[in-house]
N, C-alpha and C positions, 0 to 999 in steps of 0.2 A: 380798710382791708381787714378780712378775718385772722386772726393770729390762726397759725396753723398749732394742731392737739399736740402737735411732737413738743412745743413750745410749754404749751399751757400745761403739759406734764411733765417738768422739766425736774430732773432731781438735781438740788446743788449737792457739790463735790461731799463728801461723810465727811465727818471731824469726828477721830476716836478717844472714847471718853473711859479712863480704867478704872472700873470697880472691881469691888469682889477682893478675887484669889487672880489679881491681874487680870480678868477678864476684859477684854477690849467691846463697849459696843460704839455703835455708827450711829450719829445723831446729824442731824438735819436744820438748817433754819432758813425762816422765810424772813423779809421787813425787817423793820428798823428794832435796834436792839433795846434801843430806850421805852420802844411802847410797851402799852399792858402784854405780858406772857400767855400763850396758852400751850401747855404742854399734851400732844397728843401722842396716844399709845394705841401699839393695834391689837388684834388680839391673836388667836391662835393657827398655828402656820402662815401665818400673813406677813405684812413687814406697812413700814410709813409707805412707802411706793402704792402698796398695793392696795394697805386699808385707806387712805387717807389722799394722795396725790391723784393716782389715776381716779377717785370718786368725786374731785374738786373741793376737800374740805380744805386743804392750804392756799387754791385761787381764796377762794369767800373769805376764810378768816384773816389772809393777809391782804386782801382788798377792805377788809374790815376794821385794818389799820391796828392789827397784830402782833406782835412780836411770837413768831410760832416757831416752838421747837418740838422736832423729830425725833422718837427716838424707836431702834429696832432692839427690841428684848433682845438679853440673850440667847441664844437656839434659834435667834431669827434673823433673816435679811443679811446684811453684809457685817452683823457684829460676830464676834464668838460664839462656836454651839460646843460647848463641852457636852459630854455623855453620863455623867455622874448626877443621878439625879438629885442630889444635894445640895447641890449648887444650882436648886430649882423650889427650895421654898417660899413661900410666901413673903416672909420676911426681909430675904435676900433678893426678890424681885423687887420689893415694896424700896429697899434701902438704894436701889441699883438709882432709881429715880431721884431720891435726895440726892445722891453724888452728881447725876446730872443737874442739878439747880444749881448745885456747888458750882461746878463749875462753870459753869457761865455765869456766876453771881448773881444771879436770878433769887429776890429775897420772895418775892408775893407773885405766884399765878396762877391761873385757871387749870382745868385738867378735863379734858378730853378723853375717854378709855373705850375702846369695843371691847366686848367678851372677857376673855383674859387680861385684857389691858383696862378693863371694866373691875374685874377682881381686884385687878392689883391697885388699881384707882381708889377704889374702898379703903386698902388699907393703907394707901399714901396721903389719906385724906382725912385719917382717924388718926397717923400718927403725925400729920407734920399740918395739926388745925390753926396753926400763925402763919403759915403759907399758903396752903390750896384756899385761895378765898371763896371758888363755886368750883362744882363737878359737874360733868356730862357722862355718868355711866350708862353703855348702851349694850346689850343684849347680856345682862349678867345676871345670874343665877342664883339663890339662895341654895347652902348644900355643899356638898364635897365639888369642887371642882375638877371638869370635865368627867362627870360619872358616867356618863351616857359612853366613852370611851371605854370597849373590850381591848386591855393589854393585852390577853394572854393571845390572841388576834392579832395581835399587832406583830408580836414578837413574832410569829409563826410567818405572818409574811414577810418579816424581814431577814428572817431566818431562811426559809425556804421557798419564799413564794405561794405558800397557802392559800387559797382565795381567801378572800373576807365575808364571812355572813351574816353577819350583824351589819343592817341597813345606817344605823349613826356611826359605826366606826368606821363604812364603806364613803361614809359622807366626809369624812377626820382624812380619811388615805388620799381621799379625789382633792380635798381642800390643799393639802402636803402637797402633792404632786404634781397640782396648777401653780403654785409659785418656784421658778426656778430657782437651785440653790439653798432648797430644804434639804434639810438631812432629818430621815424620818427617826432613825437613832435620836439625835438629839432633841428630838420632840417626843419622841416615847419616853425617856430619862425625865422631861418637863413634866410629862404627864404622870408617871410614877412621886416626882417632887411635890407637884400638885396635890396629890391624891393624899399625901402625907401632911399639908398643912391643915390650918385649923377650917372648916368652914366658915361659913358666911349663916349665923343663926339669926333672924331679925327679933327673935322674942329676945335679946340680949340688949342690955345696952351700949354694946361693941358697938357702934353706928356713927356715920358721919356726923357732926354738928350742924355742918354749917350748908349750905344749900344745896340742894344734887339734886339735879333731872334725871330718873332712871328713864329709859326709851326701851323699846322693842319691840318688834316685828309683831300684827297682830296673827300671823299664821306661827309663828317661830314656839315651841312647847313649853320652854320658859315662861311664857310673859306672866302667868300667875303669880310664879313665883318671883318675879321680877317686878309684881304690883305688893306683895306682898314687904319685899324690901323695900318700896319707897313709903308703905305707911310707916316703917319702921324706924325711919332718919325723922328728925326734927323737924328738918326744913325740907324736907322731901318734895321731887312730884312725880308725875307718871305722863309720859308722854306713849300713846300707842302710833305706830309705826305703819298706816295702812299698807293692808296687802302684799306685807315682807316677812320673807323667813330668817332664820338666824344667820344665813351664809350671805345673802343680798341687802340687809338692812343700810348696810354702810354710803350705799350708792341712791338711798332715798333724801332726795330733794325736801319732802316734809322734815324728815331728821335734820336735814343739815339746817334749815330755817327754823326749827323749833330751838334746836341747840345755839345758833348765834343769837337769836331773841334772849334767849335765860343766857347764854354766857355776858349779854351786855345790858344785864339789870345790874341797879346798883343799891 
């Protein structure tokens, strides 16, 4: 008998995990606690639900005998969205992820990231090189993150309702507004945080160590720049993503098969 999809997308109950300045977020876990970890992060206005469950990356990975943990940034899904865009740098994202390892006592594992959760992958992966033993960063950018993002657009619509007319920020509003439970404040504030971190240079030797599959969408405007960071890591590679833009990538079948293959080399 077919398991019904209501099943196979099943979210378990959040378990809240405090970082920060007390910040609460909602973390998730699939399988047995003892197996190998793989932590996955979504990326912008998204949440674990929506990048990662409803596209079956937690069936595969934890039919692939997993230990998978969830976790929804904050400003996203069912954790805290504070409005202070300071409590949205890079660093403070990056560190949000060590505390979740902490706490589950999670010493070594994998890392999973879309977009922003690809960003902050990068840099959880350069500073914590005794744990993250491979990455999977998928549609992530060399550059100021999220630039394509007009604030002064943003603020105007949340201000007054403005239209938007800039076609990438109108694509940033429709992305917010299909996940229930966004608060567009708190991702503007992310997106100001953002914008204040350090970029992502590949001529640097800022760069992962240790192995990372960059992926992306062959239609998505990134991907140059997104081949351009995987010559940049050591152990780099470049996976293209056929016939995916940067908002659909997450739900390609190639991706997910490309990424348990490299998450289960050793």
């Amino acid at each position: 008998m077919a398991v019904p999809l209501s099943e196979l997308n099943r979210m378990p109950d959040p378990q809240m995990v405090f970082v920060g300045e007390g910040v609460r977020l909602a973390t998730y876990t699939w399988g047995d606690p003892d197996a190998p970890a793989v932590v996955i992060v979504h990326g912008f206005a998204s949440s674990t639900r929506d990048n990662w469950v409803l596209t079956g990356w937690t069936r595969m990975l934890e039919k692939a005998g997993y230990f998978v943990l969830g976790v929804d940034q904050r400003g996203h899904g069912l954790s805290d969205k504070p409005h202070d865009p300071d409590g949205y740098d890079i660093r403070a994202l990056a560190s949000d992820m060590e505390t979740v390892l902490d706490t589950y006592l999670v010493e070594e594992a994998r890392y999973v990231g879309y977009s922003l959760g690809a960003r902050v992958g990068w840099q959880v992966a350069v500073d914590l090189p005794d744990r993250i033993t491979r990455a999977v960063l998928g549609g992530v950018p060399e550059g100021i993150p999220l630039a394509r993002l007009d604030l002064d657009q943003v603020r105007a619509y949340i201000a007054d309702g403005t239209p938007v007319a800039d076609a990438a920020t109108q694509n940033y509003i429709a992305l917010t507004e299909r996940v229930p439970g966004n608060d567009l404040n708190a991702l503007l504030a992310l997106a100001e945080g953002m914008r204040a971190s350090r970029t992502i240079d590949p001529d640097t030797a800022d760069a992962p160590q240790q192995p990372v599959l960059f992926a992306t969408g062959s239609q998505d405007a990134i991907i140059e720049g997104s081949r351009h960071l995987a010559s940049s890591a050591p152990q780099g590679r470049f996976l293209e993503i056929p016939d995916r833009h940067h908002f659909n990538a997450p739900g390609s079948r190639a991706f997910r098969e490309g990424a348990l293959a490299f998450l289960s080399e050793h």
